[in-house]
C-alpha positions in Angstrom: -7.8 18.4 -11.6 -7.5 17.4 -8.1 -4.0 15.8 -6.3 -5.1 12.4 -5.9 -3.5 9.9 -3.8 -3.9 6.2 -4.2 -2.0 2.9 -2.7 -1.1 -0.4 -2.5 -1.9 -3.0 -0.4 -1.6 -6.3 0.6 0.9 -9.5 1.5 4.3 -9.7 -0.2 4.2 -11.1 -4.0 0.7 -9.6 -4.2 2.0 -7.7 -7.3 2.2 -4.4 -5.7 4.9 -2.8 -7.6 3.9 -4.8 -10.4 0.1 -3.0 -10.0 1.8 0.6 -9.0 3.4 0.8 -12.5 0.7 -0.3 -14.7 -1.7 2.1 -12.9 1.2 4.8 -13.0 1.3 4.1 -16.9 -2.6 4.2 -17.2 -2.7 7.6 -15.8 -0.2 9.1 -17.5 -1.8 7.8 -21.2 -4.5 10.0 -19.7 -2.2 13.0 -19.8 -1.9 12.9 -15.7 1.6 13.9 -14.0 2.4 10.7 -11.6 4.9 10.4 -8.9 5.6 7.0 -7.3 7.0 5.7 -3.7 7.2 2.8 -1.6 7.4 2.0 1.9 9.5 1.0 4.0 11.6 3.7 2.0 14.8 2.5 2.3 17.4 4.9 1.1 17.2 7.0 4.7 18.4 6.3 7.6 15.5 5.2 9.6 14.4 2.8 6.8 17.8 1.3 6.7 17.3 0.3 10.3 13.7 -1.1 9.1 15.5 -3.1 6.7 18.3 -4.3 9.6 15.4 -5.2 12.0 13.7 -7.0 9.3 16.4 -9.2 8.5 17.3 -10.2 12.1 19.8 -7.1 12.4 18.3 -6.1 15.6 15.8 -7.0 18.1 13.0 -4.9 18.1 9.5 -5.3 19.6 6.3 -5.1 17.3 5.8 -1.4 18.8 9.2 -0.3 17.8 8.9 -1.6 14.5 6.0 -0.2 13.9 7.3 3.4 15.3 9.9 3.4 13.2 7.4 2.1 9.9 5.5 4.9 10.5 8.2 7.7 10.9 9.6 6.5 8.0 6.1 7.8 6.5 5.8 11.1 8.1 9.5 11.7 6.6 7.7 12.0 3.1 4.5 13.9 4.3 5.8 17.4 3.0 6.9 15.8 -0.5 3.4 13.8 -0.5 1.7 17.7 -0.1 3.2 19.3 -2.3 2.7 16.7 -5.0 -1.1 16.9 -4.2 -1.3 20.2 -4.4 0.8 20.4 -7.4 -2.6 18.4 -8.6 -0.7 15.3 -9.0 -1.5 11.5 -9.1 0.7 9.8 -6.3 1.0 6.4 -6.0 1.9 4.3 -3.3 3.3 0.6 -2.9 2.1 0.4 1.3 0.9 3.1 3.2 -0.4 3.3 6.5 -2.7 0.3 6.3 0.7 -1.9 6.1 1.2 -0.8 9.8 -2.4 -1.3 11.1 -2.5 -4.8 9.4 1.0 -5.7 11.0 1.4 -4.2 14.0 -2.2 -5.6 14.6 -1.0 -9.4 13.3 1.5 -8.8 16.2 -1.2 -8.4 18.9 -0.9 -4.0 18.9 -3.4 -1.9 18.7 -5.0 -1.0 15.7 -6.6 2.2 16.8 -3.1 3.0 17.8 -2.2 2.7 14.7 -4.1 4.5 13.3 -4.5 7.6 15.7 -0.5 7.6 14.9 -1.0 8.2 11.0 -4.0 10.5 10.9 -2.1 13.7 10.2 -0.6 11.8 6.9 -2.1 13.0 3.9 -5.1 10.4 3.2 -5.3 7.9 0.4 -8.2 8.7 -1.7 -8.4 5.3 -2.9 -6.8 2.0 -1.4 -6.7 -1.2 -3.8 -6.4 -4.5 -1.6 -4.4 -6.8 -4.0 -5.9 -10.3 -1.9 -3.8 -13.4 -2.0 -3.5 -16.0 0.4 -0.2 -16.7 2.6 1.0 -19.8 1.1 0.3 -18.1 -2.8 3.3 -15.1 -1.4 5.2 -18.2 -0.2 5.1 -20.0 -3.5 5.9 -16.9 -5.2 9.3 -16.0 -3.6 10.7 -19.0 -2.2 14.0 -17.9 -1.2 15.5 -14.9 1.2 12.0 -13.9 2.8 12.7 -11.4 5.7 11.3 -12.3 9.3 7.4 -11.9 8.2 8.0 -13.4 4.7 8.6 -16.6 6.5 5.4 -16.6 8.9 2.9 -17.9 7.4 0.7 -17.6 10.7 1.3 -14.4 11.2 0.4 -13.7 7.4 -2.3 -15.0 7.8 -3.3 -12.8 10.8 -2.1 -9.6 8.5 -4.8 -11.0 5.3 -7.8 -10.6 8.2 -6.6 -7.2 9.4 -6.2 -6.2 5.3 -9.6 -7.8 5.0 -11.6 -5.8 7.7 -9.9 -2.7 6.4 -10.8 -3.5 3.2 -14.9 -3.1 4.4 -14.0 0.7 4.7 -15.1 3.3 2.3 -12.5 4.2 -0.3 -10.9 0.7 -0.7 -11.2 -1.9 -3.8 -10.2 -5.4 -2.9 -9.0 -7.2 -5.8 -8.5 -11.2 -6.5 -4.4 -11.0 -7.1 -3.9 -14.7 -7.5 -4.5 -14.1 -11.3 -2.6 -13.3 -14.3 -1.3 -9.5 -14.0 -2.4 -8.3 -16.8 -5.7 -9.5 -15.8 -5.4 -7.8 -12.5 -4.2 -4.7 -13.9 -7.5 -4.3 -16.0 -9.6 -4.8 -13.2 -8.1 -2.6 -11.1 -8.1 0.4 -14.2 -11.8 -0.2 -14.3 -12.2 -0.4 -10.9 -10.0 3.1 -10.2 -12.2 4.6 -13.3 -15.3 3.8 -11.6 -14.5 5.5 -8.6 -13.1 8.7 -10.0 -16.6 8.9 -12.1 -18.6 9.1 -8.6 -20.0 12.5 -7.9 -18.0 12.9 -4.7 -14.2 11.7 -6.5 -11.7 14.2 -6.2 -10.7 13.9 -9.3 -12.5 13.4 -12.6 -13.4 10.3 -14.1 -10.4 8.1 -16.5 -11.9 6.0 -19.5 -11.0 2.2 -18.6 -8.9 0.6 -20.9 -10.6 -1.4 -23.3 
């Protein structure tokens, strides 16, 4: 069995963490070994400052947010490798699609972006969990950080998820609906790609 790694994306209140575990539990009923993370990882000292920006702490510029978003990724890079070559399942609430879709919401680059990420271990599978702007607002109505409370700018991130989203190797899924709900299409969905000749990993039975 192949290290596989898969992630989450999409707008706050999409149900990311929600997804990650479900998924995490699905592959380990399989018999798989699972790690999880999420970004911004805020337990080090760069993502504390992520957390200080994001909450009016400090006066960054898109670019700088974005710098530091994606150091705080290339901190985990050797821990990502060696769980992938220990043949693990990793998976991932934001990855380095949260920075192309917000740094490019904020007017940057999104080649940029990317060039900046490319030596980060690649997600084998990305699930889009869609929702629109005002759903995320409804769904946490009370301390939103600085991008929380855009709904503009949300909306300019949902495009730049979306356009990603046509790229091989993602799965864009309706989150607006019940989690369970959500959870089994994204099993089946995850099982059907694992089943394609060219997976790196073999194929999971959906749930029934």
């Amino acid at each position: 069995m192949s290290g596989l790694l898969i992630v989450f994306e999409g707008l706050d209140q999409s149900g990311k963490q929600t997804q990650a575990g479900l998924l995490r539990q699905w592959f380990e009923s399989a018999g798989r070994r699972v790690e999880s993370m999420a970004f911004p990882d805020y337990t080090s000292p760069i993502g504390q400052e992520i957390r200080t920006a994001l909450h009016g702490g400090r006066q960054y510029g898109a670019d700088t947010i974005q710098l530091l978003q994606i150091a705080n990724r290339h901190q985990w890079k050797p821990q990502i490798e060696q769980w992938l070559a220990d043949r693990r399942v990793v998976i991932s609430d934001r990855y380095a699609a949260s920075s192309v879709a917000y740094g490019e919401a904020h007017g940057l680059d999104p080649a940029w972006l990317t060039a900046m990420q490319v030596y980060l271990p690649q997600p084998a599978i990305t699930v889009l969990l869609d929702i629109a702007p005002e759903v995320s607002a409804a769904r946490k109505a009370q301390n939103r950080d600085a991008y929380e409370r855009d709904l503009a700018m949300l909306s300019r991130v949902r495009v730049s998820y979306l356009r990603q989203a046509a790229q091989p190797g993602w799965i864009t899924i309706d989150a607006a609906r019940p989690a369970q709900q959500v959870a089994a299409e994204v099993a089946n969905a995850v099982a059907s790609r694992l089943a394609q000749p060219s997976s790196p990993a073999p194929a999971l039975r959906p749930p029934v």
